[in-house]
Structures are given as C-alpha cells and as structure tokens.
C-alpha positions in Angstrom: 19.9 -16.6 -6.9 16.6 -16.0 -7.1 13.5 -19.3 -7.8 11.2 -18.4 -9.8 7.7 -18.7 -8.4 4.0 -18.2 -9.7 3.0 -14.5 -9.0 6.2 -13.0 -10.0 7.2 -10.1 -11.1 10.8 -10.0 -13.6 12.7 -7.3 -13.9 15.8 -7.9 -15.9 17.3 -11.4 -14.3 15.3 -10.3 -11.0 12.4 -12.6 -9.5 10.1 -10.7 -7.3 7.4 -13.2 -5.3 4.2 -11.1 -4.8 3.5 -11.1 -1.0 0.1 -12.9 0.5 -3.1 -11.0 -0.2 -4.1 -11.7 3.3 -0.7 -10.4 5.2 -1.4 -7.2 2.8 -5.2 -7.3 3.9 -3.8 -7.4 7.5 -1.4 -4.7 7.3 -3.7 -2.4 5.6 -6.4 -3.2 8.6 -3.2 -1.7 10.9 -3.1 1.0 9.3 -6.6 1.5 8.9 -7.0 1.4 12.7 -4.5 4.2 13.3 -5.8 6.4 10.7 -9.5 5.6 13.2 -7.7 6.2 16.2 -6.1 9.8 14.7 -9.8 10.4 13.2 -11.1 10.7 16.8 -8.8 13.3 17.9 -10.0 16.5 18.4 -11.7 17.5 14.4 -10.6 18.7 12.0 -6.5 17.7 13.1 -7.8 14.1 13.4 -9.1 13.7 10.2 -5.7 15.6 8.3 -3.9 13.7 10.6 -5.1 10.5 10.1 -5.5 11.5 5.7 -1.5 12.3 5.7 -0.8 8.7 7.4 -2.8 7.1 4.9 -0.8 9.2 2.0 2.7 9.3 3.4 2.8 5.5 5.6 4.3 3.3 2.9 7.5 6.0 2.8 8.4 5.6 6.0 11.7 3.7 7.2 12.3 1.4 3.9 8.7 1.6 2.1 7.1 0.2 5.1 4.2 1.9 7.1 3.3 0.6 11.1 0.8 -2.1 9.3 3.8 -3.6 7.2 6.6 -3.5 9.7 4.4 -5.3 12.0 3.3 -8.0 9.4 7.0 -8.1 7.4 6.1 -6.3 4.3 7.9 -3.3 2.3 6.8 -1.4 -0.5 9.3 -1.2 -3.1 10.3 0.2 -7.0 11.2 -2.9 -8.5 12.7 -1.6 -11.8 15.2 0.9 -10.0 15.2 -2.1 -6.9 15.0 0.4 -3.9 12.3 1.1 -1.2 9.1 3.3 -1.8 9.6 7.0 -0.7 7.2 9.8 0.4 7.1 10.6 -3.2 6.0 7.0 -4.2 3.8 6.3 -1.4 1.7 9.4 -1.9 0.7 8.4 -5.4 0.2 4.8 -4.7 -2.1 5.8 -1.6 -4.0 8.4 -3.3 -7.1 6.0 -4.4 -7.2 5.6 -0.2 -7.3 9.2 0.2 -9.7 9.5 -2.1 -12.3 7.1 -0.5 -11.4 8.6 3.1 -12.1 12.3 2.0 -15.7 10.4 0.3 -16.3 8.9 3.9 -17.0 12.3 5.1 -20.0 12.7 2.9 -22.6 12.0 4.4 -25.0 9.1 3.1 -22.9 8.2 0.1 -19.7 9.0 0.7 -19.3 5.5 2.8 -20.8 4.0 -0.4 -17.6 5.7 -2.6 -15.2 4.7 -0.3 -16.8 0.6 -0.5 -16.2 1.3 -3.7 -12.5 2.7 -4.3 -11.6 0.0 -1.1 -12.9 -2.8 -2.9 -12.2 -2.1 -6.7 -8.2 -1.8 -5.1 -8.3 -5.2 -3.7 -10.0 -6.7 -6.6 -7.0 -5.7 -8.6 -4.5 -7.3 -5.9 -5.8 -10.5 -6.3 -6.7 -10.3 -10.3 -2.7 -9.3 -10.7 -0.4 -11.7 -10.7 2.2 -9.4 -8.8 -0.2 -8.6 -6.4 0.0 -4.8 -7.7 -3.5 -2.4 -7.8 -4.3 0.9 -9.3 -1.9 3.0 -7.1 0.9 0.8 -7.8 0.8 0.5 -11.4 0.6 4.4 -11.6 3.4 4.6 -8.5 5.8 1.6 -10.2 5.8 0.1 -7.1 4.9 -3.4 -5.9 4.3 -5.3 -2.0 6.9 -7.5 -0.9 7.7 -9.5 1.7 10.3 -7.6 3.6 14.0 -8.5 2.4 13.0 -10.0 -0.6 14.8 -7.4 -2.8 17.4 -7.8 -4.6 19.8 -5.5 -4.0 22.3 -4.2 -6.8 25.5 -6.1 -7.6 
C-alpha cells in the first residue's frame, strides 16, 4: 500500500511521489551530453541523430532514456499505469526538439532554446507532480524507477 506524500499525483486509490527536480535536472544533463556528443559527428547525421535521441529517449527499455537509467528514473502513463512508449515520449520531448532545431539559428536561436529549456523547468518545480508542458500534453509523469503501481 502506497503513503501518501506531498507532490503526489492520485489516480484512482494510486499514490504517485513526484521524483527529485535535481535527479530529473541530472538525467536530462545525460542526455543532453549525448545528444552534444552525436551533434559533433559528421553534419548534418549528427545533428538528426542527436534531434531523434532527444525525441524518442524516454521510450526506450520501460520509459527510461540513458540519463534516467543511470539516475533511477522512468517515465510513465499514470492513469493507464504502464511505461512511456515511442509514441509518448515523442510528444512529451517535442518542446526539446523544438529549442534544439532554434539552436541552429544563428544569434537567437540559442536565445529560443534558453527559453523553451527554462519555461519547462519552471513548470517542473511550479507542479506539484513534477509534470511540464510535454507531460501534461503526453499524460505522462517522472518517477523514481519501480514506483509504479502495477495492476492487481
């Protein structure tokens, strides 16, 4: 049986803790350093390569991208109470592929993606279940891995 904690998200009898803003901030810095790393491949592969991590990372193995395996978060659909697919990740992540296509521009495309980067985490820690733009328009919320409840 689930406690209930502050930062919660219900669903049905169903207590979901949000995960730590900084573990999220850490994982995301993960996965911001591979998209880097693919960036500097040979252009333009790099840069597609590096834009369909940043879309597609949160539905890999369980809802969790390199950044949250390695910190022990998943991405999940709380109301249905299964893991984040391709589907789910590529809506959530759009506002990131968003500011990563602006970083191309030159002078203020580094200014949009501040921006889009900063409005998202704004939202993380103004929500009490931790959930920004691309989650509320995905359904889907951070969790520390294993925390979800599984159907009876």
């Amino acid at each position: 049986m689930a406690e209930e904690v502050s930062g919660t998200h219900s669903v049905g009898t169903r207590v979901y803790p949000k995960a730590q803003v900084l573990n999220r901030g850490i994982a995301k810095l993960i996965d911001l350093f591979i998209v880097v790393a693919a960036s500097q491949m040979i252009l333009p592969v790099g840069f597609l390569g590096g834009l369909a991590y940043i879309l597609v990372a949160d539905g890999f193995a369980g809802g969790r991208s390199i950044g949250k395996r390695l910190i022990g978060l998943q991405t999940v659909l709380p109301d249905r109470r299964v893991a984040a697919g391709f589907r789910e990740s590529i809506i959530r992540n759009l506002p990131f592929g968003v500011a990563q296509l602006a970083f191309a521009i030159p002078y203020v495309g580094w200014l949009v993606s501040v921006v889009i980067i900063v409005f998202e985490a704004v939202l993380i820690l103004g929500n009490e279940q931790g959930r920004r733009l691309g989650d509320e328009v995905a359904g889907t919320q951070v969790l520390d891995a294993g925390r979800l409840a599984l159907p009876d």
